[in-house]
N, C-alpha and C positions, 0 to 999 in steps of 0.2 A: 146719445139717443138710441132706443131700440131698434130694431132693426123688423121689418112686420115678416111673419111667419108667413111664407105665402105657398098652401096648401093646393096639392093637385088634386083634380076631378075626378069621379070615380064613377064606374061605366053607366052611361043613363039608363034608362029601366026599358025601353024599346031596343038596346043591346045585352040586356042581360043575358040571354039563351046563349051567348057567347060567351060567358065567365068573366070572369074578372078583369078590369084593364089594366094592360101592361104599364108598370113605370119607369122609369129611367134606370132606377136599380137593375129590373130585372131584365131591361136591354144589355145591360154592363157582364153581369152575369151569362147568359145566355151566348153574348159575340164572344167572350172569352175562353166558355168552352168550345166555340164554333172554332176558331182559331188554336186551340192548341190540337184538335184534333186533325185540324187541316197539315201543323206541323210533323206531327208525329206517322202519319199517311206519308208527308215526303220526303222524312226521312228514311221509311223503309223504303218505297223508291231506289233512292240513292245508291242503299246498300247493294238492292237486288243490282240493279245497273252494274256497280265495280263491285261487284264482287266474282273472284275467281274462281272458275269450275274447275281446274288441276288440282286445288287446294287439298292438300293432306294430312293428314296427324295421326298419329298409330294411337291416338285415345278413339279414334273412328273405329276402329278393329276389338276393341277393350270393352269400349264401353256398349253400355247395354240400357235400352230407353223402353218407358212402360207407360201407354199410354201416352205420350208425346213428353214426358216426366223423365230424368235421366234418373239412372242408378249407378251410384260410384259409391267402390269399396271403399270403406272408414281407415282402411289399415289395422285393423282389431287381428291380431294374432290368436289364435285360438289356444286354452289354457291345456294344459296337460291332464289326465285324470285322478293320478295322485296329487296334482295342487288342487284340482275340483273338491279333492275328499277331504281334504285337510280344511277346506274352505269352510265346506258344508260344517265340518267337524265345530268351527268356530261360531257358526254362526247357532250351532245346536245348542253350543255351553252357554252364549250370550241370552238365548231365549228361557235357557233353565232357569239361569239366575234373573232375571223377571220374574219368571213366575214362583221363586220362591220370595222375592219379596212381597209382590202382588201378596199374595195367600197370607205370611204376615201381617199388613195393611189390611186384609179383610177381617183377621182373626182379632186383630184391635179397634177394627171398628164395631164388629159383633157384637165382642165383650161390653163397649160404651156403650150400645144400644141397648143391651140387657139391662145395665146398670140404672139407663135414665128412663127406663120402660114406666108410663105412669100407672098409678095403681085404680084399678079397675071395680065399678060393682061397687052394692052396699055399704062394703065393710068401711070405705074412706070416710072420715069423718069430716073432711072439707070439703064443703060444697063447689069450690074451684076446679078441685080434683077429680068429683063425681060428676059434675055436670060440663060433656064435651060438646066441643062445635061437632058442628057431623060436616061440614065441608072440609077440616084438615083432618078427621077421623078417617071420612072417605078416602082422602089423598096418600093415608100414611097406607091402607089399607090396601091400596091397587096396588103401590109402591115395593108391597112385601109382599104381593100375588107376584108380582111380576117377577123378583127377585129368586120365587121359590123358599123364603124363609120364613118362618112361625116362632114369632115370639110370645110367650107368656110372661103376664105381666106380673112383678112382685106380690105376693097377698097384703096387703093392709097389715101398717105396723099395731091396728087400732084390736083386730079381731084377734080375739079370745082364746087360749089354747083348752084343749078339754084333757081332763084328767089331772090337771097343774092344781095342786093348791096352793093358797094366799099364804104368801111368804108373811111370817109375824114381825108384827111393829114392832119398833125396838123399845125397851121402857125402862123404868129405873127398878134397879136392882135391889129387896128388902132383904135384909140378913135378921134371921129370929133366934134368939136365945136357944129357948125349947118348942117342944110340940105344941102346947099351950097362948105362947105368944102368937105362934104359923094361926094357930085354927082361930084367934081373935080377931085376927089382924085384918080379914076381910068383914068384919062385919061394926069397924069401928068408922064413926063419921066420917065425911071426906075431908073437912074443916080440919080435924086432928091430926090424919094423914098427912095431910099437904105442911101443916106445920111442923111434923116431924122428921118430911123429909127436905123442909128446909133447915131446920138446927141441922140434920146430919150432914148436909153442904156446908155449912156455917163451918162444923169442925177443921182446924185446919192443925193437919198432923206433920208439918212443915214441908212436904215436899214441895208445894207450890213456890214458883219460882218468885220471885220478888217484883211487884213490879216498879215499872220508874216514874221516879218525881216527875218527870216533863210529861206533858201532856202533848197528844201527837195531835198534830191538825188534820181536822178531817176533809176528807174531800169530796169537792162539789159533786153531784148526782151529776150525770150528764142525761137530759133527756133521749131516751129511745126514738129512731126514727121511725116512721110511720113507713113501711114497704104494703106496696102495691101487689097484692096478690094476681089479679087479673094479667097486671103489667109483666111480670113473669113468669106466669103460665104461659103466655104469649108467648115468649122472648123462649123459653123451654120448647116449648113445640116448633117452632122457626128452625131449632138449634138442632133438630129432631129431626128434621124435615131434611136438613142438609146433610145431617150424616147419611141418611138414607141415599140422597140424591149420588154419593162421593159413595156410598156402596154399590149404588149401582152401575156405575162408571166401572167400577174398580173387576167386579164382575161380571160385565161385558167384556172388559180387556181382558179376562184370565182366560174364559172361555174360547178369544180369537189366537192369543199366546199359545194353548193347547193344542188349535187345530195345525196351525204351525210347526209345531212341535213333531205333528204326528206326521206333518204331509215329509220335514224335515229326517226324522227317524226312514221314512218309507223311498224317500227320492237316496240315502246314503247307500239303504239296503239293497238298492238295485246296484247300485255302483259297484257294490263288493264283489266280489268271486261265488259263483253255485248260480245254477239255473231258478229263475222265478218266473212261476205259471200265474195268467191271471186266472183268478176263479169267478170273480163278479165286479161289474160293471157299476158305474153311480147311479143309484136307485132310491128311490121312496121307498120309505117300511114303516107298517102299521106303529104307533107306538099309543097308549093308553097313557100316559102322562105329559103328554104336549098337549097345549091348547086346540081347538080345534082353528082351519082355516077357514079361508071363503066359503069353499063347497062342504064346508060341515063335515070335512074326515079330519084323523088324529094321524099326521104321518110325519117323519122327520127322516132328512137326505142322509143318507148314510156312503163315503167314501170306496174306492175300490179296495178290495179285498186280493192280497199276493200269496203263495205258497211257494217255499222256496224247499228244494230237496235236501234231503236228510242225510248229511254229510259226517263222518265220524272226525273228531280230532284229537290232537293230545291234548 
């Protein structure tokens, strides 16, 4: 037999302005924390009580505290300058080769955007092709703002070259006696024609290979499948979308690889031998081809600037 759910009361409405009434949970809760804080109060007690004031340790002397926070040395030996340089050294050939494959990867992904670039304007003869969505037009279109690249699109295999003349049909070949037959020979029926250049197929001057008794079996047509134009332009532009996406990844990372590169080249320079003057400081500078920011100016952060003296060598 069940057992009956027997539910507590909940604060009557002339104690509301009091909050919520307490349950038995949350007596349990509540004494619990009351009680381990009581613990923990005497156990410092305790300590304070035995604990000895002559008490010494030479890490008292050593050590050194900030903010009530201690500080102890890790034991890190510090590196020598020529391993530093050697370091750096490695660390500059690791970044090179990145960014020669980086640039690679962009130069193949380029190339395959060129390739799949769709063809633009009148001249396409498929309505698939000329008529785009303007939401993943828009998308391709910020996509290669932002990238900084300008693609043009293949011209239509459909349009016209000018100045080309119409390559001649190919046709059968009449061979005439004399002058007399040549100048007849267009102005005779087409019925007689056509009959004449069947007997001269008919002749057979033996070269024709022979052919054989057996008859060959022919083979079924296979019905052509019906392909989804829509369904493909679709699946073409998705596919479009992604390389872009994977190029512009690929050219973010070239661009961070670079500054790397250069802060990597300038922290070695200093390492080396000859005096280095700074000349300027990190600064904003006007630039005409960066976008604008918030406050509507064109400026891009430009790094410190070193001069190092002009040392003669062999």
């Amino acid at each position: 037999m069940a057992r009956r759910n027997h539910k507590e009361r909940s604060q009557p409405v002339h104690r509301a302005r009091l909050g919520l009434l307490e349950k038995h949970k949350d007596y349990v809760h509540r004494a619990r924390d009351y009680k381990s804080k009581q613990d923990r109060i005497r156990k410092l007690r305790e300590k304070a009580a035995f604990r000895n004031k002559d008490e010494f340790y030479w890490g008292m002397v050593k050590g050194k505290t900030k903010n009530g926070i201690a500080i102890a040395d890790r034991g890190n030996v510090a590196l020598d300058m020529d391993v530093v340089k050697i370091l750096k050294s490695q660390d500059l050939g690791y970044v090179k080769v990145q960014i020669a494959k980086d640039e690679k990867k962009i130069t193949r992904l380029r190339a395959e955007l060129e390739i799949t670039a769709p063809v633009a304007g009148p001249s396409s003869t498929s309505s698939s092709t000329s008529e785009w969505d303007a939401a993943a037009e828009l998308a391709e279109v910020e996509k290669l703002a932002e990238m900084g690249i300008i693609l043009r699109p293949q011209e239509g295999s459909s349009k016209k070259g000018k100045g080309k003349g119409k390559a001649p049909a190919a046709g059968h070949v009449i061979f005439a006696d004399d002058k007399v037959e040549f100048e007849n020979y267009g102005h005779t029926s087409g019925e007689s024609s056509e009959e004449a250049v069947h007997n001269e197929q008919a002749i057979d001057l033996g070269w024709s290979e022979p052919s054989s008794s057996k008859k060959k079996k022919e083979k079924a047509i296979t019905p052509v499948p019906v392909i989804d134009e829509e369904a493909v332009a679709e699946e073409a532009r998705e596919h479009r979308m992604e390389l872009l996406t994977l190029l512009s990844a690929y050219l973010a990372r070239l661009k961070l690889l670079r500054q790397a590169e250069s802060k990597l080249e300038t922290t070695k320079g200093l390492m080396g031998k000859g005096a280095a003057t700074k000349i300027r400081e990190s600064q904003y500078v006007e630039d005409e081809t960066v976008p604008e920011n918030k406050n509507g100016e064109r400026t891009r952060l430009v790094g410190k600037m070193w001069k190092w003296k002009l040392e003669r060598r062999r």
